[in-house]
VEXVO-647346 format. One record per residue (C-alpha): x negated, y negated, z. Coordinates in nm, 4 decimals, padded with zeros to 6 digits. Last residue first. Layout:
+----------+----------+----------+
:        u :        v :        w :
+----------+----------+----------+
:        X :        Y :        Z :
...
+----------+----------+----------+
***
This chain:
+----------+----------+----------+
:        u :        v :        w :
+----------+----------+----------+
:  03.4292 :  02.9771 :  03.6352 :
:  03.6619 :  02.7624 :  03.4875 :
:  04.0407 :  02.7975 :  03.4539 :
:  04.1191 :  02.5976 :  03.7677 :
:  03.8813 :  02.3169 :  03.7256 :
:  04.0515 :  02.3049 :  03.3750 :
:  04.3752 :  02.2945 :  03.5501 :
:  04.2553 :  02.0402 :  03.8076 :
:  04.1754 :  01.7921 :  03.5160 :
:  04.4771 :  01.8526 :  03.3414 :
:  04.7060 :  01.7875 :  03.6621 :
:  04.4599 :  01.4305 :  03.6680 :
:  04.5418 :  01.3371 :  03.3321 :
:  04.9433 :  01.3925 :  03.4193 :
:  04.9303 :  01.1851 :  03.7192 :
:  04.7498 :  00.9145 :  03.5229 :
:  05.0293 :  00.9561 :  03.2888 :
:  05.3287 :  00.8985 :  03.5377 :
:  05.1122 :  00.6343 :  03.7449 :
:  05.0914 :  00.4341 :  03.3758 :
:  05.4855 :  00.4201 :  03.2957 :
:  05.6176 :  00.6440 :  03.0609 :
:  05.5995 :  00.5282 :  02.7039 :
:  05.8763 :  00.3163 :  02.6207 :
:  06.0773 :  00.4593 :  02.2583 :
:  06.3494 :  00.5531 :  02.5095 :
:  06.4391 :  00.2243 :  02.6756 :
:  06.4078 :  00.0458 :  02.3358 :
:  06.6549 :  00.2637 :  02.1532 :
:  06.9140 :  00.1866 :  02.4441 :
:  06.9852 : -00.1351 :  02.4234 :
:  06.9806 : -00.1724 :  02.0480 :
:  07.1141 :  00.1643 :  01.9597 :
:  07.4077 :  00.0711 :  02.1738 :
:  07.4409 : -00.2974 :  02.0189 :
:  07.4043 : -00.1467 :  01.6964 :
:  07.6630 :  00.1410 :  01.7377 :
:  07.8928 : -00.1065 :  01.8963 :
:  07.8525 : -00.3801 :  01.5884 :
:  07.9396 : -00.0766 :  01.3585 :
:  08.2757 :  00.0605 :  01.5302 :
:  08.3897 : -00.2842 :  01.4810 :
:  08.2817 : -00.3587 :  01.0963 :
:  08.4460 : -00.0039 :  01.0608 :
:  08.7846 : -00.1263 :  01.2388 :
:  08.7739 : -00.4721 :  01.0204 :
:  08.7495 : -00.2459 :  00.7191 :
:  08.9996 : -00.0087 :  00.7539 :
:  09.1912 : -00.3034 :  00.8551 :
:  09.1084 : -00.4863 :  00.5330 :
:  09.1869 : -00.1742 :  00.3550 :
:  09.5275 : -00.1309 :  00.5053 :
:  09.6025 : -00.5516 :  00.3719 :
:  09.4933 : -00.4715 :  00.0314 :
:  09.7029 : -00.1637 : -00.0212 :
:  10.0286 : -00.3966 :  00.1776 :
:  09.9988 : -00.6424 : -00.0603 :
:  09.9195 : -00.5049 : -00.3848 :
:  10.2907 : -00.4654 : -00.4985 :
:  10.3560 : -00.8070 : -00.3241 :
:  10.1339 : -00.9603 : -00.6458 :
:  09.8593 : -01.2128 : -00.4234 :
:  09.8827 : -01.5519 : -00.4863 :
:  09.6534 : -01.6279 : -00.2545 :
:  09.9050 : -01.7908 : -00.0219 :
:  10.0454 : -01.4406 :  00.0184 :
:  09.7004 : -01.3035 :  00.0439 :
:  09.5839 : -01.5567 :  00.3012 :
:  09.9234 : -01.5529 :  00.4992 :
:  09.9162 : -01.1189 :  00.5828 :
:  09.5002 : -01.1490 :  00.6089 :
:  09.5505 : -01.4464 :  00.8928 :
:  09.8230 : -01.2698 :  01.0439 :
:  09.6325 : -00.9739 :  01.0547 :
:  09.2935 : -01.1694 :  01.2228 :
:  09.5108 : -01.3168 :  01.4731 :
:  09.6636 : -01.0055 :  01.6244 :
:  09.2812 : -00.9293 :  01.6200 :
:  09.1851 : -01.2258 :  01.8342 :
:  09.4680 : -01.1270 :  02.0505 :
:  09.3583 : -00.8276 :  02.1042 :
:  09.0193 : -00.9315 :  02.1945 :
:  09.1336 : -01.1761 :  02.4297 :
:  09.3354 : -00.8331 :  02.6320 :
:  09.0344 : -00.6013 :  02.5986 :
:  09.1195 : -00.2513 :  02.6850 :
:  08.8657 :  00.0499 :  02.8400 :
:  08.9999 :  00.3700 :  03.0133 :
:  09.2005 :  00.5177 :  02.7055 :
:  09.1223 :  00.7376 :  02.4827 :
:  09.2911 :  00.5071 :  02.2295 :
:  08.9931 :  00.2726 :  02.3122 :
:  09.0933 : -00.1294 :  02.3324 :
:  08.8130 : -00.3193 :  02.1134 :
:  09.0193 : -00.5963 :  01.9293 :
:  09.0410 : -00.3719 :  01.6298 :
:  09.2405 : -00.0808 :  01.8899 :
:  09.4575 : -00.3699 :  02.0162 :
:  09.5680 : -00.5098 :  01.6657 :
:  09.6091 : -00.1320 :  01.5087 :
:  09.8685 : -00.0602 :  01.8045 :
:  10.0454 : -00.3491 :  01.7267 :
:  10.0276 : -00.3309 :  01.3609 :
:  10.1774 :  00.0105 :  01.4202 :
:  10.4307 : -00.1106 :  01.6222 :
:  10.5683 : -00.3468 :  01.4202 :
:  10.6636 : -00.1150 :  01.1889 :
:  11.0302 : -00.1793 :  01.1535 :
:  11.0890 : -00.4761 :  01.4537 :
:  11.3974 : -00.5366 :  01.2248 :
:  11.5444 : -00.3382 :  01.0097 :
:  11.9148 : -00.4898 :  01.1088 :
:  11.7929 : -00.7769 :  01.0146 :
:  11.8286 : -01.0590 :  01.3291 :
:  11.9451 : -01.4526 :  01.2279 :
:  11.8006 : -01.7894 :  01.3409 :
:  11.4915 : -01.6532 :  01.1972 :
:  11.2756 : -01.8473 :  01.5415 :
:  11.4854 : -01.7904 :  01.7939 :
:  11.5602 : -01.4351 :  01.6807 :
:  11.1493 : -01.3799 :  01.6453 :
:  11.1434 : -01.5489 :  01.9995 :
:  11.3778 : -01.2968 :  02.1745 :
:  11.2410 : -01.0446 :  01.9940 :
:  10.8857 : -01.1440 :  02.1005 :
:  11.0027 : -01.1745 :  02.4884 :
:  11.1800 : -00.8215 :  02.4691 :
:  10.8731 : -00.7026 :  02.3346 :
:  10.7147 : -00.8242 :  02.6035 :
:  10.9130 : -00.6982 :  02.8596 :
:  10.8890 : -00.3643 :  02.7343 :
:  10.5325 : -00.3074 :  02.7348 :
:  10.5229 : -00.4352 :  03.0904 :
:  10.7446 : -00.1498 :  03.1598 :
:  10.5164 :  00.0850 :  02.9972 :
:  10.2524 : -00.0595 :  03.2143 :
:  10.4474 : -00.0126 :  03.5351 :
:  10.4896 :  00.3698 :  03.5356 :
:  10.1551 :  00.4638 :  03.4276 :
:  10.0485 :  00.2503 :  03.7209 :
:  10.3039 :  00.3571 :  03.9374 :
:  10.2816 :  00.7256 :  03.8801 :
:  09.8842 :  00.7013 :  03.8640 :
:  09.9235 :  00.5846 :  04.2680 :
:  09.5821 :  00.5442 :  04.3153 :
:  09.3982 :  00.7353 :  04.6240 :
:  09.0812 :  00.8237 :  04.4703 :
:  09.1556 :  01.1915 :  04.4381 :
:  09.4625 :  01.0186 :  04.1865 :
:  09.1598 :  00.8414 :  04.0250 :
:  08.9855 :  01.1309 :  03.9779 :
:  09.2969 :  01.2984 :  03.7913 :
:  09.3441 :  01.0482 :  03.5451 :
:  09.0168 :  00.9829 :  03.4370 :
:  08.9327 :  00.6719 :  03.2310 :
:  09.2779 :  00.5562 :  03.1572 :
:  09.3539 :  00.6108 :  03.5532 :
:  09.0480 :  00.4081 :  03.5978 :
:  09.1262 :  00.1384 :  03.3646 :
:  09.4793 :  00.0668 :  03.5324 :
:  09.3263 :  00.0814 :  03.8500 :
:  09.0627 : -00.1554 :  03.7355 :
:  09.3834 : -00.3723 :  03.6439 :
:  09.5690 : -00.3331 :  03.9533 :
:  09.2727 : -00.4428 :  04.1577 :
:  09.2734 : -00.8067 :  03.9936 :
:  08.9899 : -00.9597 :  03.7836 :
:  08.9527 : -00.7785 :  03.4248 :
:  09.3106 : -00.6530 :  03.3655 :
:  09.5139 : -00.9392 :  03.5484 :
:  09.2674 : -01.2102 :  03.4500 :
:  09.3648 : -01.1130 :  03.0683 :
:  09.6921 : -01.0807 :  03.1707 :
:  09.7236 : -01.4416 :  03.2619 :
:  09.5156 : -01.5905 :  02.9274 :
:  09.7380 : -01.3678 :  02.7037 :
:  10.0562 : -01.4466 :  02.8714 :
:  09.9449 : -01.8069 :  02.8830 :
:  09.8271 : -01.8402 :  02.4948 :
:  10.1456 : -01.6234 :  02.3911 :
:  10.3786 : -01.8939 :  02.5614 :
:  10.2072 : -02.1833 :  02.4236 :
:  10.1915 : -02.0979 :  02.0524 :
:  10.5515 : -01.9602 :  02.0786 :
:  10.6317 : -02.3198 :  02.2013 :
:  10.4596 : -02.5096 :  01.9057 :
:  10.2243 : -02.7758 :  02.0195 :
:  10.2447 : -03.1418 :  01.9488 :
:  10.2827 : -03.2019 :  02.3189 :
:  10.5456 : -02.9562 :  02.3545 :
:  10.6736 : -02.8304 :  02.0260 :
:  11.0584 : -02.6877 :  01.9258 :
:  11.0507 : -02.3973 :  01.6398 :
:  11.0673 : -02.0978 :  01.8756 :
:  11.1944 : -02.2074 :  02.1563 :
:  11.3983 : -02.4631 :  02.0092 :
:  11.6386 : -02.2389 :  01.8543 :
:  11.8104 : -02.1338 :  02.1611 :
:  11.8195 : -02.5475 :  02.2731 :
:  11.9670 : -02.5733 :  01.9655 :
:  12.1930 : -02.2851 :  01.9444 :
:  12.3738 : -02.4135 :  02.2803 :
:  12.4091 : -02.7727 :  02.1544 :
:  12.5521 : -02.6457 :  01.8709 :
:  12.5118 : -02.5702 :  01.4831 :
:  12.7219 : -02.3081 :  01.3831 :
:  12.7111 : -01.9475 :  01.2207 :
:  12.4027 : -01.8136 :  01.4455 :
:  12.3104 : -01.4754 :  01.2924 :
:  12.4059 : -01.1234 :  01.3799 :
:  12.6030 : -01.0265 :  01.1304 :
:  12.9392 : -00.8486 :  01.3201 :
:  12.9790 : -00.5169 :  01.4084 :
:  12.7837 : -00.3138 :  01.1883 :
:  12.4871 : -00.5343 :  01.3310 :
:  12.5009 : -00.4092 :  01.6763 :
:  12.5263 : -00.0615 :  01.5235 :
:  12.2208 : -00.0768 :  01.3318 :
:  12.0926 : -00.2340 :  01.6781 :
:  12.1287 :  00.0574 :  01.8083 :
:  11.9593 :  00.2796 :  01.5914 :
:  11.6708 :  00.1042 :  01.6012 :
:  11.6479 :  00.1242 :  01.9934 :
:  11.7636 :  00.5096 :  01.9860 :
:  11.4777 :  00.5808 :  01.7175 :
:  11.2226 :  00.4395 :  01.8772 :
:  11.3267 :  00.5494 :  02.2311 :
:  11.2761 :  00.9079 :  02.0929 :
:  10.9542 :  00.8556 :  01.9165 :
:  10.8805 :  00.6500 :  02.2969 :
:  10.9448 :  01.0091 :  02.4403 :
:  10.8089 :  01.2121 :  02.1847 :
:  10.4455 :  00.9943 :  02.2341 :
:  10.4547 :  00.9569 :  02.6038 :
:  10.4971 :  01.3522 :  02.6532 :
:  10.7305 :  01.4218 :  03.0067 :
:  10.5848 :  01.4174 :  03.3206 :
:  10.9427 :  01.3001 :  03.5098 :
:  10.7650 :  01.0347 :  03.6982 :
:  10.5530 :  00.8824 :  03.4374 :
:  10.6575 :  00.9694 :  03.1477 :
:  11.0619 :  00.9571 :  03.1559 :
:  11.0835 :  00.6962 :  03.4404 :
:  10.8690 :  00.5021 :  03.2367 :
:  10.9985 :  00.5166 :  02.9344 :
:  11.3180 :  00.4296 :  03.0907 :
:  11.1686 :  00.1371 :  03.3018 :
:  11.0445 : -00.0367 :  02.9603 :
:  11.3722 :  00.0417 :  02.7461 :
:  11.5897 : -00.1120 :  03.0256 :
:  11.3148 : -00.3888 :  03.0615 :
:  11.3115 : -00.4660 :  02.6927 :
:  11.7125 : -00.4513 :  02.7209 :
:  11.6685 : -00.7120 :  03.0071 :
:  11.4692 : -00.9492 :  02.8353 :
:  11.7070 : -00.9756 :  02.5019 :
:  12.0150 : -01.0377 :  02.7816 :
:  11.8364 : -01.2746 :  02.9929 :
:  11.7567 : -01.5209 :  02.6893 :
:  12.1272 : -01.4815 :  02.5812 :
:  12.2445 : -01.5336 :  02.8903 :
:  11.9944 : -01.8647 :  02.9000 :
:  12.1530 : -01.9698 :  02.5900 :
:  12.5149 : -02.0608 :  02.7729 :
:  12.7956 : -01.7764 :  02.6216 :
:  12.9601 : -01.8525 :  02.2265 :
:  12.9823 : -01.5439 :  02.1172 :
:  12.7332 : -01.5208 :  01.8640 :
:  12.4860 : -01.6530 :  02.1376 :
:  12.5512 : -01.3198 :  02.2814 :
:  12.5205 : -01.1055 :  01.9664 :
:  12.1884 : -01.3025 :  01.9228 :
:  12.0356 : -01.2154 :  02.2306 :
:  12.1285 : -00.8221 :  02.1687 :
:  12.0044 : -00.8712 :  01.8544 :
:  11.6176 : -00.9831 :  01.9623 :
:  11.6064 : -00.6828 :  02.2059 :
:  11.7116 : -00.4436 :  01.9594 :
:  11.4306 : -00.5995 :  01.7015 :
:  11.1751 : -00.6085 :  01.9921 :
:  11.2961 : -00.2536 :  02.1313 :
:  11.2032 : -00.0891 :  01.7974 :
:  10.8787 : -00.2676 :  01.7457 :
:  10.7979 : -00.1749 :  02.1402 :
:  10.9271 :  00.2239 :  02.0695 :
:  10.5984 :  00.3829 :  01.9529 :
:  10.4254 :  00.3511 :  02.3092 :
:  10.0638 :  00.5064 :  02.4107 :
:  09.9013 :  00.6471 :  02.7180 :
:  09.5628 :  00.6726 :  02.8772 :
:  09.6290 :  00.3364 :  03.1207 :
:  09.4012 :  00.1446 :  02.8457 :
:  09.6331 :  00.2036 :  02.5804 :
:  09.9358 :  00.1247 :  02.7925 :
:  09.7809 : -00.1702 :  02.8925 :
:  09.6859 : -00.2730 :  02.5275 :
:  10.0484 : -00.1766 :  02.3528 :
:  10.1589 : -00.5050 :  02.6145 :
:  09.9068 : -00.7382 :  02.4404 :
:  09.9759 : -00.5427 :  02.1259 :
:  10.3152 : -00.6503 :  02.1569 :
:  10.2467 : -01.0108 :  02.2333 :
:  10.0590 : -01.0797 :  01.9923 :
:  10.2066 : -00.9614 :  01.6893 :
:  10.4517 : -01.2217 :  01.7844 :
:  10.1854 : -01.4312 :  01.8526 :
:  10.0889 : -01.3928 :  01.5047 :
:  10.3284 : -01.6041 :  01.3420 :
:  10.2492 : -01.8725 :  01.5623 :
:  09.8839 : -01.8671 :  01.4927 :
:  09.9603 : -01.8554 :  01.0932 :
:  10.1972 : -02.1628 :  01.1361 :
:  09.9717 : -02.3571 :  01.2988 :
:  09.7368 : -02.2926 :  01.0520 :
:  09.9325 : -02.3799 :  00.7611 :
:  10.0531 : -02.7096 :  00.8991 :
:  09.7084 : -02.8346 :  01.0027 :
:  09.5666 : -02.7313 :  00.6256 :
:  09.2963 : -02.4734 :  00.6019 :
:  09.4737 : -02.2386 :  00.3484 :
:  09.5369 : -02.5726 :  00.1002 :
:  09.1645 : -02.5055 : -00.0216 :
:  09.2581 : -02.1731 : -00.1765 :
:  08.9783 : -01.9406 : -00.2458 :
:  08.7207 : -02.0840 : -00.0427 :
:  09.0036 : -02.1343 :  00.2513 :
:  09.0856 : -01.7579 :  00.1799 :
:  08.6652 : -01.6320 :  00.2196 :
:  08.6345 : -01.9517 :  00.5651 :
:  08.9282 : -01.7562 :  00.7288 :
:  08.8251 : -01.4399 :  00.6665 :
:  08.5198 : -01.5045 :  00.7841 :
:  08.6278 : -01.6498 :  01.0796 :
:  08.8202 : -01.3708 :  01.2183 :
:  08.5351 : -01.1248 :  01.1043 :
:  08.3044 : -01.2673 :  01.3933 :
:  08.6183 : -01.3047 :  01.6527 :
:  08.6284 : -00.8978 :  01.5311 :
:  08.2804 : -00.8966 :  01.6911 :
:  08.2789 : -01.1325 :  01.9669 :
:  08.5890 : -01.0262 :  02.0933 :
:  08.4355 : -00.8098 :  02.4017 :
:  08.0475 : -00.8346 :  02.4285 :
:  07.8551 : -00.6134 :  02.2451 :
:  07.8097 : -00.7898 :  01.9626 :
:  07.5814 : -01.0691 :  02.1778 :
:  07.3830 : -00.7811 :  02.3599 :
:  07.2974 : -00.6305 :  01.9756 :
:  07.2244 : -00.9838 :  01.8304 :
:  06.9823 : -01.0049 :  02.2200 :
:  06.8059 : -00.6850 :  02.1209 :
:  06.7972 : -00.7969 :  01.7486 :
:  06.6070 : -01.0969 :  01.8433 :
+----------+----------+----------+
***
């Protein structure tokens, strides 16, 4: 039984899936109203912001690397669409606009990493502070908020607050990028290279992979998406802070480490990020519903990570100790200790006279 509890844990999402629906049966004990349709859906689409960057933080992970810049490039991405539906051009500009400064920031870390050998963590530091910085000065223009109701801000608007089917668009869209990239990391050859040059950079550059490319290519995927949850997260507030995208990162980075990505690099789960982009939101909306004093917030919210990230680290010590520990507590196999009965036998015959 404990063999096969330690086979179940081990498998990827099962364990912080595990603490997903505690928390979620602890706040609906606490406050019945936590379990409603409405609130729900509105936790999930919260988090697929969340989502999304930590889907894009977990290739980058995995590939050996790491990027500080996508909370940045989110909020810059998600002004630069809203400057341009401030004045007045088609929403699909706009749309185009957000994704292709997530791209520009994408490429350029990149470039700068990848081909130019440069440190991925002062170079997306850098890109951090040139993305936030922008869009300071974005703002200083003019507010960047949608001032009238129009055809063109509807149809804007609706992609983050329109439904398909009775299902929320930023619901949709994070399901299929997770779902897609999820095949492209586990079933496709550019994932295992992605895992291999994680693993060990320099044997899989012996093994012919172009570690250039692949470092080169999940940074810009790390981009994109961020450009894709700014553009939704301006969508969706109708307006951009200027602060915006201010920490994001870190949740992203803590999302795809609890859903069982290594730092190290070489191993990434993209449904177990997810999972764990779900498991914040559902902490951040069960202690607000709560009733929990803001002061308190963000204290009670680091020690549920803390503690999601230990509960982790403990289901793959027990799985490990559970398919291992019986492999070495075996005795040897009968042949091994006949063998060794009869190698006594001939040393006695040896020793006597």
């Amino acid at each position: 039984m404990r063999r096969y509890l330690g086979q179940a844990f081990a498998a990827d999402g099962v364990a912080i899936g595990l603490a997903l629906v505690i928390a979620v049966l602890a706040f609906s004990i606490l406050e019945p109203a936590f379990w409603s349709i409405d609130n729900v859906l509105n936790v999930i689409v919260q988090s697929a912001f969340i989502m999304l960057l930590a889907v894009g933080m977990t290739f980058v992970l995995t590939a050996g690397g790491i990027d500080l810049s996508v909370g940045a490039v989110m909020g810059f991405s998600a002004g630069v669409s809203m400057y341009v539906m401030g004045e007045g051009y088609w929403f699909g500009i706009a749309i185009l606009a957000g994704l292709g400064t997530g791209l520009f920031f994408g490429l350029l870390n990149g470039f700068l990493v990848a081909r130019l050998g440069l440190n991925d963590f002062i170079v997306t530091l850098g890109s951090l502070g040139v993305a936030g910085g922008a869009l300071r000065l974005l703002d200083s223009i003019r507010p960047l908020r949608l001032e009238r109701v129009v055809e063109e801000t509807e149809a804007f608007t609706f992609l983050a607050h329109g439904k398909v089917i009775g299902i929320p668009v930023p619901i949709i869209i994070a399901v299929g990028v997770v779902i897609g990239l999820e095949i492209l990391l586990r079933r496709s050859p550019f994932g295992r290279r992605v895992q291999a040059v994680g693993m060990q950079r320099d044997a899989a550059e012996l093994a012919g992979v172009n570690v250039a490319r692949i470092r080169h290519t999940v940074f810009i995927m790390a981009g994109l998406l961020a450009a894709v949850a700014g553009v939704l997260m301006a969508a969706r507030l109708s307006s951009v802070p200027a602060r915006l995208g201010l920490g994001f990162e870190l949740q992203a980075i803590a999302a795809a480490v609890l859903g069982g990505t290594s730092l190290f690099g070489g191993r990434g789960t993209v449904v177990g990020t997810a999972l764990a982009a779900l498991l914040l939101a559902t902490l951040n909306a069960g202690l607000q519903i709560s009733g929990v004093d803001a002061t308190w917030y963000r204290v009670i919210l680091g020690v549920g990570i803390v503690a999601a990230v230990a509960f982790h680290q403990w289901t793959v010590r027990f799985s490990a100790a559970q398919a291992f520990g019986p492999a070495l507590a075996r005795p040897p196999p009968r042949s091994d200790r006949r063998s060794g009965d009869e190698g006594q036998k001939d040393a006695r015959g040896e020793a006597g006279p």
